[in-house]
Structure formats: structure tokens, C-alpha cells
N, CA and C atoms as an extended XYZ file, in Angstrom:
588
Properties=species:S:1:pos:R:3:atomname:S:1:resname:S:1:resid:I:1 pbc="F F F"
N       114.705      113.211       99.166 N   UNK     1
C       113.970      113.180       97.912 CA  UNK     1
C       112.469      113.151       98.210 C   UNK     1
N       111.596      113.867       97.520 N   UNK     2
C       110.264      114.045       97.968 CA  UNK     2
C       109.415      113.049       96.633 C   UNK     2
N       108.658      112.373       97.220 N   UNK     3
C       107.459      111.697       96.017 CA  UNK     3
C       106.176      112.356       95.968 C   UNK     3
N       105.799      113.015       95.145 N   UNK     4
C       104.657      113.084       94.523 CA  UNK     4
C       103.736      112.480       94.696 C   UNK     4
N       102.652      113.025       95.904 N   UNK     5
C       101.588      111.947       96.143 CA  UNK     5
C       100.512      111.595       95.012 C   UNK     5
N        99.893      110.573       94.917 N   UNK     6
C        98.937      110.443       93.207 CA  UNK     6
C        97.947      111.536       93.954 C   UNK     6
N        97.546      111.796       92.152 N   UNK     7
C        96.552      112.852       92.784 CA  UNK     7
C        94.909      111.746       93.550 C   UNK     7
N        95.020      110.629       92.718 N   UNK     8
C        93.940      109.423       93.482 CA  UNK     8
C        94.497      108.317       93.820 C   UNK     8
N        94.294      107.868       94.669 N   UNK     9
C        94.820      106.759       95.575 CA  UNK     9
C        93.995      105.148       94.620 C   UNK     9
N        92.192      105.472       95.659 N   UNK    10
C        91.511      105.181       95.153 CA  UNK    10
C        89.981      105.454       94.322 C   UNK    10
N        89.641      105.027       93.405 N   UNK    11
C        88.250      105.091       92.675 CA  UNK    11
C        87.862      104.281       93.998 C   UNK    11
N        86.098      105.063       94.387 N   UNK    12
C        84.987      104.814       95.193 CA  UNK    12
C        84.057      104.657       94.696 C   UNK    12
N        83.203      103.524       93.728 N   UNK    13
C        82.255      103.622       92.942 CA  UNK    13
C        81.015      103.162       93.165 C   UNK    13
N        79.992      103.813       93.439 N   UNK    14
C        78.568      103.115       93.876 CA  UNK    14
C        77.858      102.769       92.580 C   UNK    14
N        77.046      101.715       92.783 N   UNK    15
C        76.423      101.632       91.668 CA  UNK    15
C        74.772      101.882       91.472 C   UNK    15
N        74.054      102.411       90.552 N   UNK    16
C        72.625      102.635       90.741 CA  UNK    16
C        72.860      103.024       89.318 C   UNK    16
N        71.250      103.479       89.012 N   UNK    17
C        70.494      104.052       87.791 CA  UNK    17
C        70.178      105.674       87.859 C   UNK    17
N        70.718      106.196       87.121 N   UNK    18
C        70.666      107.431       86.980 CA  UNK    18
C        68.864      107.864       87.255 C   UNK    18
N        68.388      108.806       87.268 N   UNK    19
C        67.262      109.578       87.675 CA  UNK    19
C        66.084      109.418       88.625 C   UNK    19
N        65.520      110.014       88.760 N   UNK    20
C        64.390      110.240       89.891 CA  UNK    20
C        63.732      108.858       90.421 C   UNK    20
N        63.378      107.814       88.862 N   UNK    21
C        62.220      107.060       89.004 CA  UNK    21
C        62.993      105.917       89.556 C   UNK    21
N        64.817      106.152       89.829 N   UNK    22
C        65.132      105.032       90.300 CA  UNK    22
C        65.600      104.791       91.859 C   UNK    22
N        65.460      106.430       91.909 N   UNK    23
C        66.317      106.996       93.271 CA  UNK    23
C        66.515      105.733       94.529 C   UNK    23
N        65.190      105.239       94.703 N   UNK    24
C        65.439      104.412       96.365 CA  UNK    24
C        64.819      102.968       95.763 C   UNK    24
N        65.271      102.814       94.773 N   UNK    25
C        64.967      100.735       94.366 CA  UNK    25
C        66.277      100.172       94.602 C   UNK    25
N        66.243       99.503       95.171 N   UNK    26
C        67.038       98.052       95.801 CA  UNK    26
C        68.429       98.424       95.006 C   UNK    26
N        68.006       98.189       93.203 N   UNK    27
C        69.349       98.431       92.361 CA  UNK    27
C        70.400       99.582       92.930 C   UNK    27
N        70.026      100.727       93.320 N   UNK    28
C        70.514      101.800       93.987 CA  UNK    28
C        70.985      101.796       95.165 C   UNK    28
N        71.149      100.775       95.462 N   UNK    29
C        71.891      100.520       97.352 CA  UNK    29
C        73.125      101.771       97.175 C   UNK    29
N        74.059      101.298       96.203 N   UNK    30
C        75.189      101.679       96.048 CA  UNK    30
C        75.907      102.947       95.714 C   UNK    30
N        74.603      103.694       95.203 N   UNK    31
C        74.671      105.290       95.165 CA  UNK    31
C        73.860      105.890       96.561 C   UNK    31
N        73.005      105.182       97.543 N   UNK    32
C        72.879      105.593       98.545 CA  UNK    32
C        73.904      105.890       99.213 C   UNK    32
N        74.661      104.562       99.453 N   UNK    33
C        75.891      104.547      100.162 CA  UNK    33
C        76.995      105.928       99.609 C   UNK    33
N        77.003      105.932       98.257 N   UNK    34
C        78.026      106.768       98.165 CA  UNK    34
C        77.479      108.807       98.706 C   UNK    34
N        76.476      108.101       98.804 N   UNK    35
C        75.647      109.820       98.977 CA  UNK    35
C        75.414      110.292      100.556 C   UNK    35
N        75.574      108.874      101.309 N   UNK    36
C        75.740      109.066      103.044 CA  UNK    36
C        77.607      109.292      103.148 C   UNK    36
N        78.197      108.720      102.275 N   UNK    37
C        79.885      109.062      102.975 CA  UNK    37
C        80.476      110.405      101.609 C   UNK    37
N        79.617      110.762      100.849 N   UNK    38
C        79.965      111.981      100.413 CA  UNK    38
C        79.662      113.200      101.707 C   UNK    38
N        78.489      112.955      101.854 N   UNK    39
C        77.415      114.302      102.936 CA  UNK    39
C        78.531      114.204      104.371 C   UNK    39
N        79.148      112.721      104.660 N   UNK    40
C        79.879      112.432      105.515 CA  UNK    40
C        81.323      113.642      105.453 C   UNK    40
N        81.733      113.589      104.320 N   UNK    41
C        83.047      113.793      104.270 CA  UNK    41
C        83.091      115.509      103.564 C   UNK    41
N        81.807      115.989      103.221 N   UNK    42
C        81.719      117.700      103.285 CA  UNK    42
C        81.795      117.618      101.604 C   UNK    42
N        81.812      116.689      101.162 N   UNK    43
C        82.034      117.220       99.500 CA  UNK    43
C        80.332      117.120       98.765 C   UNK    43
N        80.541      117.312       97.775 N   UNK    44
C        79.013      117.188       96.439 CA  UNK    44
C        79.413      116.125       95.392 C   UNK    44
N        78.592      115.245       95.190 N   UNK    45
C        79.186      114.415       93.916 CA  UNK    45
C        78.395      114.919       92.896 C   UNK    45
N        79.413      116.252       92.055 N   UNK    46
C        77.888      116.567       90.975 CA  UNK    46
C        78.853      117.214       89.945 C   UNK    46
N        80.467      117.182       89.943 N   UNK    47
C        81.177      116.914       88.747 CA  UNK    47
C        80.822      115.827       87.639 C   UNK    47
N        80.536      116.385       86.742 N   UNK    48
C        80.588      115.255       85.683 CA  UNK    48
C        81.799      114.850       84.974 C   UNK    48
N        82.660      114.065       85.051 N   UNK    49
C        83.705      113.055       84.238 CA  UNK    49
C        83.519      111.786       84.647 C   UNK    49
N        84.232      111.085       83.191 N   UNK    50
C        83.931      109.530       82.963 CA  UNK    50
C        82.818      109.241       82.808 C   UNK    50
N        82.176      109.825       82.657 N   UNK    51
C        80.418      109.737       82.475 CA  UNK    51
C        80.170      109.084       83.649 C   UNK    51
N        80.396      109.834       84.312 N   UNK    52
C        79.749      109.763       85.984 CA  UNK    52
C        79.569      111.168       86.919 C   UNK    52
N        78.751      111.182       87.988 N   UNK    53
C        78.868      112.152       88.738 CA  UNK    53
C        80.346      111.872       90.135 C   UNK    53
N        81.083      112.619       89.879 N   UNK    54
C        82.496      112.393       90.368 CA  UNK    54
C        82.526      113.866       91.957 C   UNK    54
N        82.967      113.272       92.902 N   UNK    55
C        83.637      114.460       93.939 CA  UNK    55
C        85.204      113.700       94.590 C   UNK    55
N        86.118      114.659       94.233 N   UNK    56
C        87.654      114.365       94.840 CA  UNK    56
C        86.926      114.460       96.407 C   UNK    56
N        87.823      113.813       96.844 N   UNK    57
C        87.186      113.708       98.619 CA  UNK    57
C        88.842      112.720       99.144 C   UNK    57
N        88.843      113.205      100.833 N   UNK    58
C        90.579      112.025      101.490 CA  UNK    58
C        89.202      111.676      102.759 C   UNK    58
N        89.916      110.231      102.320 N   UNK    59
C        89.376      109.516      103.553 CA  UNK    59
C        90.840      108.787      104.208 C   UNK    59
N        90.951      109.265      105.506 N   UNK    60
C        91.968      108.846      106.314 CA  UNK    60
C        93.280      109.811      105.718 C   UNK    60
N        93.023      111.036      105.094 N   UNK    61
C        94.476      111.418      104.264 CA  UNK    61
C        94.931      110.800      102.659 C   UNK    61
N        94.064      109.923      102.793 N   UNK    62
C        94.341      108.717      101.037 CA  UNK    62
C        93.178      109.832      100.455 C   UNK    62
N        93.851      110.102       98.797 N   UNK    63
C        92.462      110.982       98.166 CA  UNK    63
C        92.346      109.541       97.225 C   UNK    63
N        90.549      110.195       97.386 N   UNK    64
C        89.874      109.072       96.256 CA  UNK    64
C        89.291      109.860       95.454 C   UNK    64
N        88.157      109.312       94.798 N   UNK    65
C        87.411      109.971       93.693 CA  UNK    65
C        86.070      109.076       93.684 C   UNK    65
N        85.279      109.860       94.151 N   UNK    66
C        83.973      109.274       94.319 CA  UNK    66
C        83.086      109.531       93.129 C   UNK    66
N        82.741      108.145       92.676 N   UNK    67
C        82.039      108.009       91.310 CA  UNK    67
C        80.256      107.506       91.239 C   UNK    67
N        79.534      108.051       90.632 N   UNK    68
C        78.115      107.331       90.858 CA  UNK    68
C        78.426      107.607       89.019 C   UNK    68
N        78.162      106.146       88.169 N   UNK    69
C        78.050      105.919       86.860 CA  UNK    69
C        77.124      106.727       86.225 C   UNK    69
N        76.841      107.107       85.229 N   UNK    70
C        75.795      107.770       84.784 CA  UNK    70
C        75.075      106.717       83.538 C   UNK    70
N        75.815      106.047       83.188 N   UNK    71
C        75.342      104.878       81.868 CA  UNK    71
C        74.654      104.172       82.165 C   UNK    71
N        73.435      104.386       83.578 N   UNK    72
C        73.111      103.000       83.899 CA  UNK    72
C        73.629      101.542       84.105 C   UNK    72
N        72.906      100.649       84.750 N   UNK    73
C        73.773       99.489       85.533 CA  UNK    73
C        74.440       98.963       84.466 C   UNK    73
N        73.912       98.154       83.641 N   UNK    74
C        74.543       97.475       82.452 CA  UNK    74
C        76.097       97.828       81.842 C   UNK    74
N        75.669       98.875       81.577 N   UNK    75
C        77.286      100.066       81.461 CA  UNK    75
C        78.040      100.535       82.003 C   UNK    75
N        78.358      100.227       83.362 N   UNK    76
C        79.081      100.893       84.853 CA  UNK    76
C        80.695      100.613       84.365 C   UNK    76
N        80.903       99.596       83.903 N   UNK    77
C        82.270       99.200       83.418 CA  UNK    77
C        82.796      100.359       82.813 C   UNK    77
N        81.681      101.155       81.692 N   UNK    78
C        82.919      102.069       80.451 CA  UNK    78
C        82.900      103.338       81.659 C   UNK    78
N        82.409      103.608       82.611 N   UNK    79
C        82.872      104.954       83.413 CA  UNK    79
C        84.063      104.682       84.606 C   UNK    79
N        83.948      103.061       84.694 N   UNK    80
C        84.993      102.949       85.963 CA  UNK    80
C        86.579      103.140       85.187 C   UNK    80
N        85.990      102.110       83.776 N   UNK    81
C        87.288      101.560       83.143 CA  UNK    81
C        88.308      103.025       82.530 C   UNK    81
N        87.525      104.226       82.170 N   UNK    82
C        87.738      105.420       82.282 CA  UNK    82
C        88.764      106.033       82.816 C   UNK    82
N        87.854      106.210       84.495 N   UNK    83
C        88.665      106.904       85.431 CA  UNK    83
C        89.888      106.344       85.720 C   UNK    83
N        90.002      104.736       86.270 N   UNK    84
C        90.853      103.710       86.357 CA  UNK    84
C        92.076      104.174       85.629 C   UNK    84
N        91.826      103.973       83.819 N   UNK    85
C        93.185      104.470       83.200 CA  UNK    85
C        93.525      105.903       83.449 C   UNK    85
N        92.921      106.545       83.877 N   UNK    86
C        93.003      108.086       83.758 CA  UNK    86
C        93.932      108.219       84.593 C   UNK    86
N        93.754      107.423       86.323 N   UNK    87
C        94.325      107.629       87.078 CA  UNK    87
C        95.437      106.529       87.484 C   UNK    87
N        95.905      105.616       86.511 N   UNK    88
C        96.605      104.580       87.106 CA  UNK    88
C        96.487      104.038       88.106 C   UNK    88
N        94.947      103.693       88.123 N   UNK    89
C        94.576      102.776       89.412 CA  UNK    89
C        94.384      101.398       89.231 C   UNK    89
N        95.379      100.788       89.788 N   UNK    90
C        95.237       99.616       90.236 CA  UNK    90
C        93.933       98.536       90.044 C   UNK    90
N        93.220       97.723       89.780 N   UNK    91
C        91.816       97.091       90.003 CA  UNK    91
C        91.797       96.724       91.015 C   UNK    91
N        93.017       96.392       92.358 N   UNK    92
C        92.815       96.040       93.803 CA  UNK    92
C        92.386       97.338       94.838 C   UNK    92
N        92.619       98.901       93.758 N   UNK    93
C        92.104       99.978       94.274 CA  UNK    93
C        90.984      100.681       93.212 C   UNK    93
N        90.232       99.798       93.164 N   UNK    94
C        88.763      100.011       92.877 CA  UNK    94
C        87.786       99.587       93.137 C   UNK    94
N        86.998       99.971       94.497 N   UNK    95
C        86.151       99.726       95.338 CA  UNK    95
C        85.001      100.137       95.170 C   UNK    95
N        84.100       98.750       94.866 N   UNK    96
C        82.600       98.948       94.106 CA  UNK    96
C        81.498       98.224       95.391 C   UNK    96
N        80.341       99.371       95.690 N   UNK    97
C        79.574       99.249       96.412 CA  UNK    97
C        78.303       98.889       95.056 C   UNK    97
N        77.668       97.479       95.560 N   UNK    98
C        76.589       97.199       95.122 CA  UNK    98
C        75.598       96.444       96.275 C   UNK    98
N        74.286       96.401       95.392 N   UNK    99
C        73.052       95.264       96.232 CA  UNK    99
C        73.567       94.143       95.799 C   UNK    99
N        73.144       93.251       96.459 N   UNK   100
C        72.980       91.899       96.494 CA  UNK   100
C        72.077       91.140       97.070 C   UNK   100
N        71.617       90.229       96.055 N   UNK   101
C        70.153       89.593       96.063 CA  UNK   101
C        70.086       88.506       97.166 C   UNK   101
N        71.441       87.773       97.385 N   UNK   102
C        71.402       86.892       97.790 CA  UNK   102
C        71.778       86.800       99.428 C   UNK   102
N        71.884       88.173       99.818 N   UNK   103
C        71.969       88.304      100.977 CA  UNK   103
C        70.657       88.901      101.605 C   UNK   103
N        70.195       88.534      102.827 N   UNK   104
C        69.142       89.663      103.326 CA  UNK   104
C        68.801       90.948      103.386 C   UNK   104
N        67.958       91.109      103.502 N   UNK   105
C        67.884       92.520      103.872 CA  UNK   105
C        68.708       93.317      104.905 C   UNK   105
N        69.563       94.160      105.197 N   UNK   106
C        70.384       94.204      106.297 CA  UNK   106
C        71.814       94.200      106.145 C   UNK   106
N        71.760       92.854      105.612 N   UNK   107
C        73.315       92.367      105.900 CA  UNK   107
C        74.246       93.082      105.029 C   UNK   107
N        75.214       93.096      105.155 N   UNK   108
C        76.709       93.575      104.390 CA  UNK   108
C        77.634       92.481      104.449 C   UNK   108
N        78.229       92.504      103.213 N   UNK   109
C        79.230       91.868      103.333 CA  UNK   109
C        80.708       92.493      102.686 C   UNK   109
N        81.402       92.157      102.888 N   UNK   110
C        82.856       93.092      101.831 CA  UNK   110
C        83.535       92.544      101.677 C   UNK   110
N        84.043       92.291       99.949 N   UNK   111
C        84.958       90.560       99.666 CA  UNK   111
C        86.251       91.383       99.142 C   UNK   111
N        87.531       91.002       98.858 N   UNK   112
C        88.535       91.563       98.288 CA  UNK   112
C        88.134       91.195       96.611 C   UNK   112
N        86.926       89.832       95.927 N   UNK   113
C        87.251       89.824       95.057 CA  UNK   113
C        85.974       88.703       94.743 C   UNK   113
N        85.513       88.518       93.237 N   UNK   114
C        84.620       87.432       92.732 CA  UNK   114
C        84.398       87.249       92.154 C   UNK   114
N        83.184       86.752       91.757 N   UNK   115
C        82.295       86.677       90.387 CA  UNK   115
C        81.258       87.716       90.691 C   UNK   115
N        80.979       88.143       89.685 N   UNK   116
C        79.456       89.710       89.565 CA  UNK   116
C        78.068       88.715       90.080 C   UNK   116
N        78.393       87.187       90.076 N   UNK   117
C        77.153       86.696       90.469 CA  UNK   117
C        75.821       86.787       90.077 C   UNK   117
N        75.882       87.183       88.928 N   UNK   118
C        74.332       87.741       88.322 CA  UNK   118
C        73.961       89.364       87.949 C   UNK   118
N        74.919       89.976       88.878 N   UNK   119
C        74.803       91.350       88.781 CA  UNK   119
C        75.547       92.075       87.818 C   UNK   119
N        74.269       92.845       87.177 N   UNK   120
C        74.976       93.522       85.627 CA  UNK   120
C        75.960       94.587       85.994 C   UNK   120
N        75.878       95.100       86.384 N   UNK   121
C        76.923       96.337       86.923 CA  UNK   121
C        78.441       95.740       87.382 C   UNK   121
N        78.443       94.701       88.340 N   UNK   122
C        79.691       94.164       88.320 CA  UNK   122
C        80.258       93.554       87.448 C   UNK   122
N        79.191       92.920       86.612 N   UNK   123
C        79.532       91.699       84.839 CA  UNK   123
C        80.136       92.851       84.184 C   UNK   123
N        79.783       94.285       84.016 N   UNK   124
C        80.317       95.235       83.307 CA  UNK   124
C        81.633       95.725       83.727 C   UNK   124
N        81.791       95.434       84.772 N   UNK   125
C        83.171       96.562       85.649 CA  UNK   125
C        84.193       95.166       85.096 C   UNK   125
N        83.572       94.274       85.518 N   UNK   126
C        84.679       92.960       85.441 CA  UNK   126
C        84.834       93.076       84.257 C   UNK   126
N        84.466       93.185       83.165 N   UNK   127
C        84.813       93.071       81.484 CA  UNK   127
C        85.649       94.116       81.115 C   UNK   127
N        85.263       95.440       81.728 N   UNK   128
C        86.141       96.869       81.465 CA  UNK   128
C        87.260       96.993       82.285 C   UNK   128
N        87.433       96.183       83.438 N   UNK   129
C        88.894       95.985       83.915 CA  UNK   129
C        89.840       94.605       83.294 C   UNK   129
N        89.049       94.048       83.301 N   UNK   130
C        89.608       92.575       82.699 CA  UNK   130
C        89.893       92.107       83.456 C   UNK   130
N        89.432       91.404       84.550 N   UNK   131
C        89.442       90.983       86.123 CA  UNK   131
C        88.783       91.535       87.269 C   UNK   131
N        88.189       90.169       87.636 N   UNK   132
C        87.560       90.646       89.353 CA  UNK   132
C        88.479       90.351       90.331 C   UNK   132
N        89.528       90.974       90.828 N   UNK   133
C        89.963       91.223       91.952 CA  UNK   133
C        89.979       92.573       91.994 C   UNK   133
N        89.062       92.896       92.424 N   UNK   134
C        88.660       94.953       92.794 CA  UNK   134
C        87.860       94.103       94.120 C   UNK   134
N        87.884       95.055       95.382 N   UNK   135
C        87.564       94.947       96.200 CA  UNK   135
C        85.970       95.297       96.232 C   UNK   135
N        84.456       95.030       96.877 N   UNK   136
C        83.236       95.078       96.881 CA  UNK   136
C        82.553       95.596       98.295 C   UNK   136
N        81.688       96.185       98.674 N   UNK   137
C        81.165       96.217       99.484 CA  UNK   137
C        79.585       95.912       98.960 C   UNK   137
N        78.915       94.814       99.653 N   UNK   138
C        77.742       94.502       99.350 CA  UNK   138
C        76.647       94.689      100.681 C   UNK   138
N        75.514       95.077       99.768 N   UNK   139
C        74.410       95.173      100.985 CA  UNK   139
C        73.119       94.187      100.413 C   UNK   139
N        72.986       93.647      101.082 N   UNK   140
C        71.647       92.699      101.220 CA  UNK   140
C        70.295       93.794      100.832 C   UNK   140
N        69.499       93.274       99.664 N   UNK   141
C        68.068       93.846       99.147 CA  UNK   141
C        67.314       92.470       99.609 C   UNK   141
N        67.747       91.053       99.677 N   UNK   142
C        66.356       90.304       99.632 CA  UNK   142
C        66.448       89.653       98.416 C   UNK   142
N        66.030       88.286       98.538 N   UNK   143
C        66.097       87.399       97.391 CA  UNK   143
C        64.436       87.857       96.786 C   UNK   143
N        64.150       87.176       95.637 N   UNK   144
C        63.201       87.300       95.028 CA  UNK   144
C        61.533       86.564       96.025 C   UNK   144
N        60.668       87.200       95.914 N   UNK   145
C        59.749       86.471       96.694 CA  UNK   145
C        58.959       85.102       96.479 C   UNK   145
N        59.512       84.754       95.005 N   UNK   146
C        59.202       83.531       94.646 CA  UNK   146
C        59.641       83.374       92.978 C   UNK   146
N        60.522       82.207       92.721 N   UNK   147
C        61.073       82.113       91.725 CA  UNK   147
C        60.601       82.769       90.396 C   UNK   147
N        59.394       82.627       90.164 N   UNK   148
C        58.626       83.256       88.652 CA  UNK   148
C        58.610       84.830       88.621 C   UNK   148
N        58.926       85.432       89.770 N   UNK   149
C        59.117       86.888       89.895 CA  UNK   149
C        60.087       87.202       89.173 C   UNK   149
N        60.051       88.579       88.453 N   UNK   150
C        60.994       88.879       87.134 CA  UNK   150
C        62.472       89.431       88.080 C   UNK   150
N        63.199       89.217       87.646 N   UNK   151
C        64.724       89.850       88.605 CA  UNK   151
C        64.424       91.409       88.474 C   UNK   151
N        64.510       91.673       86.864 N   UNK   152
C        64.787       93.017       86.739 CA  UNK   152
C        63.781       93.654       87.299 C   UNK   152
N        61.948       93.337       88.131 N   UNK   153
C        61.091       94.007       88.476 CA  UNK   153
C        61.634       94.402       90.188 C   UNK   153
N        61.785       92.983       90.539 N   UNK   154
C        62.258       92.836       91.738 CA  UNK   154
C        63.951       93.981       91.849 C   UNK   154
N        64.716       93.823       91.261 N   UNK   155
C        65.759       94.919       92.018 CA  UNK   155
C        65.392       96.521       91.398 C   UNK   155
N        64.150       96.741       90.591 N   UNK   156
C        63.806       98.154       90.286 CA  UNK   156
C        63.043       98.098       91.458 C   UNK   156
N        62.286       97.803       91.765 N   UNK   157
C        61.478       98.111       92.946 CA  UNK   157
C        62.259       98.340       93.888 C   UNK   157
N        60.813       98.926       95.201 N   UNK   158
C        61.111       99.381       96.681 CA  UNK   158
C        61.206       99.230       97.148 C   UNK   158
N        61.890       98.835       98.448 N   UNK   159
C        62.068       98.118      100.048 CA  UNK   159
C        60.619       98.542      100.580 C   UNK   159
N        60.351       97.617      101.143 N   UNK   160
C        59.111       98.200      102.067 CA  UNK   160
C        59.186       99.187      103.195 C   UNK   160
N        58.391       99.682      103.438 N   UNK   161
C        58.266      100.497      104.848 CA  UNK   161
C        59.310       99.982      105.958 C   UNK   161
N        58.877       98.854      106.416 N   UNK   162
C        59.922       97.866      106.917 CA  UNK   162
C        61.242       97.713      107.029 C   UNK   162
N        61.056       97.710      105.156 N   UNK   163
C        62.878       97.228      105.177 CA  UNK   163
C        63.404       98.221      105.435 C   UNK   163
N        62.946       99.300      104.749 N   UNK   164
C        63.843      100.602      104.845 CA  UNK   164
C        64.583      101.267      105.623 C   UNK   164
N        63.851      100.585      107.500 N   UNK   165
C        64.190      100.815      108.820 CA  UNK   165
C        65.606      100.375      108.870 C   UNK   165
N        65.659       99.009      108.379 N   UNK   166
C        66.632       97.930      108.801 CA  UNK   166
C        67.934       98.270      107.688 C   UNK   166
N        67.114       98.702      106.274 N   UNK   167
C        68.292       99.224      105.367 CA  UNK   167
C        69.286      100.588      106.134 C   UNK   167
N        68.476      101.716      106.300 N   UNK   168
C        69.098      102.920      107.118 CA  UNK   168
C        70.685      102.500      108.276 C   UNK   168
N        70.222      101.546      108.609 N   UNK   169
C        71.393      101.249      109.620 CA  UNK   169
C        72.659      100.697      108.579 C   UNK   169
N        72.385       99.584      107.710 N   UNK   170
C        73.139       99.128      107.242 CA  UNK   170
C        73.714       99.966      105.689 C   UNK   170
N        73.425      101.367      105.784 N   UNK   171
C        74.218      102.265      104.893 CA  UNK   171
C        75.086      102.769      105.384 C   UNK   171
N        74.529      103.140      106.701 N   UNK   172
C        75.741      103.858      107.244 CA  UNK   172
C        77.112      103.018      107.928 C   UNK   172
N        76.822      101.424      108.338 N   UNK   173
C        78.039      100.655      108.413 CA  UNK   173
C        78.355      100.257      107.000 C   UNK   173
N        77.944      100.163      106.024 N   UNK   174
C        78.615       99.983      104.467 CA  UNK   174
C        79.302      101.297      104.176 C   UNK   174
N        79.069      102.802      104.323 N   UNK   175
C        80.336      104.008      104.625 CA  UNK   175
C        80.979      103.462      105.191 C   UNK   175
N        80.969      103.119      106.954 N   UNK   176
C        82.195      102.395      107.367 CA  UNK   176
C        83.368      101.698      107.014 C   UNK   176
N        82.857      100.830      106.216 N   UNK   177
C        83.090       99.498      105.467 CA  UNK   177
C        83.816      100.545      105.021 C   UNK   177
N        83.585      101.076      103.692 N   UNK   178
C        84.365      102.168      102.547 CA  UNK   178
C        85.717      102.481      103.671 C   UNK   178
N        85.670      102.801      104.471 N   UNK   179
C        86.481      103.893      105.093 CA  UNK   179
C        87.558      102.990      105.906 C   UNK   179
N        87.333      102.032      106.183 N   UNK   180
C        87.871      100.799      106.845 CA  UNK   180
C        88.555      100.250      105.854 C   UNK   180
N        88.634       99.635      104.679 N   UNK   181
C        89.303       98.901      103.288 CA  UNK   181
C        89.986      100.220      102.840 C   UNK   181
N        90.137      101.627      102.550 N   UNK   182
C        90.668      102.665      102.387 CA  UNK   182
C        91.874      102.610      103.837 C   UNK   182
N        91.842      102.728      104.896 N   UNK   183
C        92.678      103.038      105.638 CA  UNK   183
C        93.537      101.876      106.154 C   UNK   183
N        92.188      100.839      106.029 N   UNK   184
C        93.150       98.985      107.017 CA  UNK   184
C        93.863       98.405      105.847 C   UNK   184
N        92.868       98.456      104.596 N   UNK   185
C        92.389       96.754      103.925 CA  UNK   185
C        92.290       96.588      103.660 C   UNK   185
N        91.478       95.214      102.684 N   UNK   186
C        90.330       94.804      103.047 CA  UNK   186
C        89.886       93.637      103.490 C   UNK   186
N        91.234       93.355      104.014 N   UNK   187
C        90.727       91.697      105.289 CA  UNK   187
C        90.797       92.247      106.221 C   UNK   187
N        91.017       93.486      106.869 N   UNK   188
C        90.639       93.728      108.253 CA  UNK   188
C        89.713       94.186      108.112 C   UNK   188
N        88.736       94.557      106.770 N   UNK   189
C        87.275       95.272      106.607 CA  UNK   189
C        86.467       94.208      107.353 C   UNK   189
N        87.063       93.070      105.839 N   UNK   190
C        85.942       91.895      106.181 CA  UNK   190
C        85.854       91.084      107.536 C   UNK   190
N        87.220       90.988      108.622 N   UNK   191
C        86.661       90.685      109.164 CA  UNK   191
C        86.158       91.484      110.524 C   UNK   191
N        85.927       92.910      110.392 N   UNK   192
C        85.018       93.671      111.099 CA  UNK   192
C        83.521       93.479      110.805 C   UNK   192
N        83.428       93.590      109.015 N   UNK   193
C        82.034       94.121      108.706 CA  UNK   193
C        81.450       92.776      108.578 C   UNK   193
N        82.094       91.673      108.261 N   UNK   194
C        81.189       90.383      107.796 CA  UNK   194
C        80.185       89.474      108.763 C   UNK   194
N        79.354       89.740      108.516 N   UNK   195
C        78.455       89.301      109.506 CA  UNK   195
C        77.437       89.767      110.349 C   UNK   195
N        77.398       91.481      109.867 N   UNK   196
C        76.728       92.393      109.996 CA  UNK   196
C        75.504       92.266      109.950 C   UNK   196
């Protein structure tokens, strides 16, 4: 008897702000990432469905569906929550790359599951799935440089000259990450990538 492989395994969803003026601010970690393991894997993410820019792509032989939101952060939930029903995916196979404030610059981390922690894009995914157990890959932007600094100025803005060195490395082990929780996991992700 033969089974019918799904046509998506898993949703791959980065998160950022749609257009030019947001391209490389901190908020955008997560559409970087998805734009180094698209270029990685030979596809274009420039289908539009779910109100996102979408490319079918197999990592390890598993097909996913690589998503960058188009509703901006706040709204990331109504394009995941979308595809999700579209494709009978699971929320333990919906894997959301975001920044995170509270890690350094650099670091990665990758949890099977949490709280959005402050972050609007995950507060949205978590409301449009109705649960955080979806798996995360996070990259460190840098806490605020001093409490009275506005959040929303601080994650629109730019990494410095600096950071940007130290960010470059840690996009391309957050693809990893992606490709590692797709084929292992994601406790053999975390405990490869954690600590990065």
C-alpha cells in the first residue's frame, strides 16, 4: 500500500517588516535568515499566498514552505494561521525564526516552545494558532542601551558596523539550526545550536 506524501511537511516562517526601509533592522533577523537558506536551497521566495512571500523548497527530502509574512510584525499570526490550516500542519511543525532582545548580539538559541516574551510577531502567531508549542529559532539583536530607550526605535533600527560582522556568522548557523529541527528535532537542534 503506498501513502501519499503531504504535499508540506513543514511551514518555515521568518519574521520581519515588509519593504525597503526595513530591510536590515534588528526586527528583520528572521527574514534574513529565511533569505540565506532560500539562496541555500536554489529556490525564490516571491510567490505570494497567505499574505506572505512563500517558496515550496525539501530540506533533507521533508518539503516545507518557506514563508516571509507580508502584514507586518504585529499581524504574522493571520498569514501563518492561514497556511497552517491550508496544509494540516501541526503547531509542533511550525518553525518561527525571530530576534530576540534579550539575547546578545550573536547568540542563537532554538526552544521547542514559550512565551512570545514581548515579541509582537510571536504574541500574534501564538493567538492565531492557539498555543505556543511551535518550535523557534532565535537570534540575539542586543538589549536596549538604556531603559528609557523606546523598544519599537531600538528593534527598527541598525546593527552597527560591528555588529553586523558578528550577526553574518550567526545567520548562517540559525539556517543550520532550520535544517537540523527539520531533519533531527528539535532537542537535538537545541542541544547542538544552544550556546552559540
Amino acid at each position: 500500500m503506498f501513502f501519499k506524501k503531504p504535499a508540506v511537511e513543514w511551514l518555515i516562517v521568518g519574521l520581519g517588516n515588509p519593504g525597503a526601509n526595513y530591510e536590515r533592522t534588528r526586527h528583520n533577523a528572521g527574514f534574513r535568515v529565511l533569505a540565506l537558506l532560500a539562496d541555500r536551497l536554489h529556490v525564490k521566495i516571491d510567490r505570494v499566498r497567505f499574505r506572505a512571500k512563500t517558496a515550496r523548497a525539501e530540506i533533507e527530502g521533508h518539503p516545507v514552505l518557506l514563508m516571509m509574512p507580508q502584514t507586518y510584525m504585529n499581524a504574522s499570526g493571520l498569514s501563518v494561521s492561514e497556511a497552517a490550516s491550508f496544509y494540516k500542519i501541526p503547531r509542533e511543525r511550525v518553525l518561527v525564526i525571530s530576534d530576540d532582545i534579550d539575547l546578545p548580539v550573536g547568540k542563537l538559541r532554538v526552544r521547542r516552545e514559550g512565551s512570545a516574551g514581548g515579541h509582537n510577531g510571536l504574541k500574534s502567531i501564538t493567538s492565531s494558532l492557539g498555543g505556543q508549542n511551535y518550535p523557534r529559532v532565535k537570534l540575539g539583536v542586543g538589549a536596549k542601551p538604556h531603559p528609557d530607550y523606546e523598544l519599537a526605535d531600538w528593534v527598527l533600527g541598525r546593527l552597527s558596523a560591528q555588529e553586523e560582522k558578528v550577526f553574518a556568522d550567526v545567520l548562517g548557523h540559525a539556517a543550520d539550526a532550520v535544517c537540523a529541527i527539520v531533519r533531527d528535532g528539535t532537542d537535538k537542534a537545541m542541544a547542538k545550536f544552544n550556546g552559540m
